[in-house]
C-alpha positions, 0 to 999 in steps of 0.5 A: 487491455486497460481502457484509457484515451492514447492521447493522454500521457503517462503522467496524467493516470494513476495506476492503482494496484490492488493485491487480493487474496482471500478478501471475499468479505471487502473486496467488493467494497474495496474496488467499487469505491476506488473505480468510483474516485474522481480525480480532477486531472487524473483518470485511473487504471486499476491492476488486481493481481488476484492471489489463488484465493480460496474463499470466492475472491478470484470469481469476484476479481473474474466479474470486475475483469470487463470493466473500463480500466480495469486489469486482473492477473491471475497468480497460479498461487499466493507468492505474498504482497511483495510479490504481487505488487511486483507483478502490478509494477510491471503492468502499470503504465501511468505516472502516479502510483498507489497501492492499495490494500483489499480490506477496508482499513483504509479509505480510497477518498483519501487517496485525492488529497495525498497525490496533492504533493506529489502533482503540486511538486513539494514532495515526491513521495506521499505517506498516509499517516495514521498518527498525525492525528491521533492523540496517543500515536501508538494506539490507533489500533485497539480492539476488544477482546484480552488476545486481540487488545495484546495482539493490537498493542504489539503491533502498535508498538512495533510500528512506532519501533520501526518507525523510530528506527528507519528514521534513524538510518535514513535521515528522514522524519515520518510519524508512521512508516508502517502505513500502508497507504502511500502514493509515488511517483510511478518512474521512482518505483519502476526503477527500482530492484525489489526483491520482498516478497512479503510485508517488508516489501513497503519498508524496502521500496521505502528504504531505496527511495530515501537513500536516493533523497527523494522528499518525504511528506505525511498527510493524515488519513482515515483508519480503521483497523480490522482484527485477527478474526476479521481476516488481518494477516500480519503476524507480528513474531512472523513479519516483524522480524522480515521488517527488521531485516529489511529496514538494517538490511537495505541501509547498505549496498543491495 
């Protein structure tokens, strides 16, 4: 069971979900960082759903398992991070909600000032922006190498596409829909029907809390981008086409 005082209500926990799979190399990093947040206020559950790694990630997951406030589900096999963070949602019993991916793209310290919003009552709906502060906001990743640099502007540019788009549909004005760090009221998402197994998981809890008129706001955050060879695992062709879908698709009736 989660380590965490009964008298403390819901809304004063975030839950921090954390789908792993095959993320031997960050893993250890990742969680050490995020189970060494303090958030004045809040205390914290962290939800590892583990994927059936093949690389020694599972056994990393195992030796976290009897820490305080700490939870590992154990997935017979990869069913995606949509999938995963569905099984995080339903352990989850704070009021706050982040997921928060395995590698080190992202920093978990960032985490503090996005959930500013969300507890001062101004927003309700927190994005962690990687564009607010760069200079060309569809370059932030780059990397070396003649494949990896084409592979970095391909997916740059198709964030900025799908940005561009969901803004469109949706009414609302982000710089970086795309990004993967984002914070929730845990209630809106909890109340949702998700069905995205995938990468367009994001897009669809997106998607459903927009129509619903809930405030958006963006905070800059910290990014560092990792590669192909470092084990990134969004394919452009493969996911771009599953994130179009999601973002046409959820406009409408579900």
């Amino acid at each position: 069971m989660l380590a965490r005082d009964p008298r403390q209500p819901p809304a004063a926990v975030l839950s921090i979900i954390v789908p792993l799979y095959n993320e031997r190399a960050t893993a250890a990093t990742l969680l050490d960082r995020v189970l060494a947040l303090d958030i004045p206020g809040l205390s914290k559950e962290v939800i590892i759903v583990e994927g059936n790694s093949t690389d020694g990630t599972r056994e990393l997951a195992r030796s976290y398992a009897a820490r305080p406030g700490v939870r590992v589900i154990y997935e017979d096999a990869p069913k995606g991070k949509g999938a995963a963070v569905r099984a995080g949602l339903a352990a989850a019993t704070g009021g706050y909600l982040l997921v928060q991916d395995g590698d080190l793209e992202y920093d978990p310290a960032d985490t503090v000032k996005l959930l500013g919003p969300l507890r001062d009552g101004t927003a309700d709906v927190v994005f962690g922006s990687r564009a607010l502060k760069h200079l060309q906001r569809w370059q932030y990743r780059q990397f070396r190498g003649l494949w990896e640099r084409a592979y970095g502007l391909m997916v740059n540019w198709g964030g900025l596409f799908y940005t561009g788009l969901f803004n469109l549909l949706y009414g609302v004005r982000l710089t970086d829909g795309a990004t993967m760090f984002k914070v929730f009221r845990a209630r809106d998402v909890q109340a949702l029907t998700l069905r995205s197994d995938g990468f367009d998981y994001d897009w669809e809890i997106s998607a459903k809390l927009a129509k619903q008129g809930l405030r958006f706001t963006e905070m800059p955050v910290f990014y560092k981008a990792r590669s192909r060879a470092e084990g990134k695992k969004i394919r452009f062709w493969r996911d771009g086409w599953r994130v179009f879908a999601a973002i046409v698709r959820y406009r409408f009736p579900d």
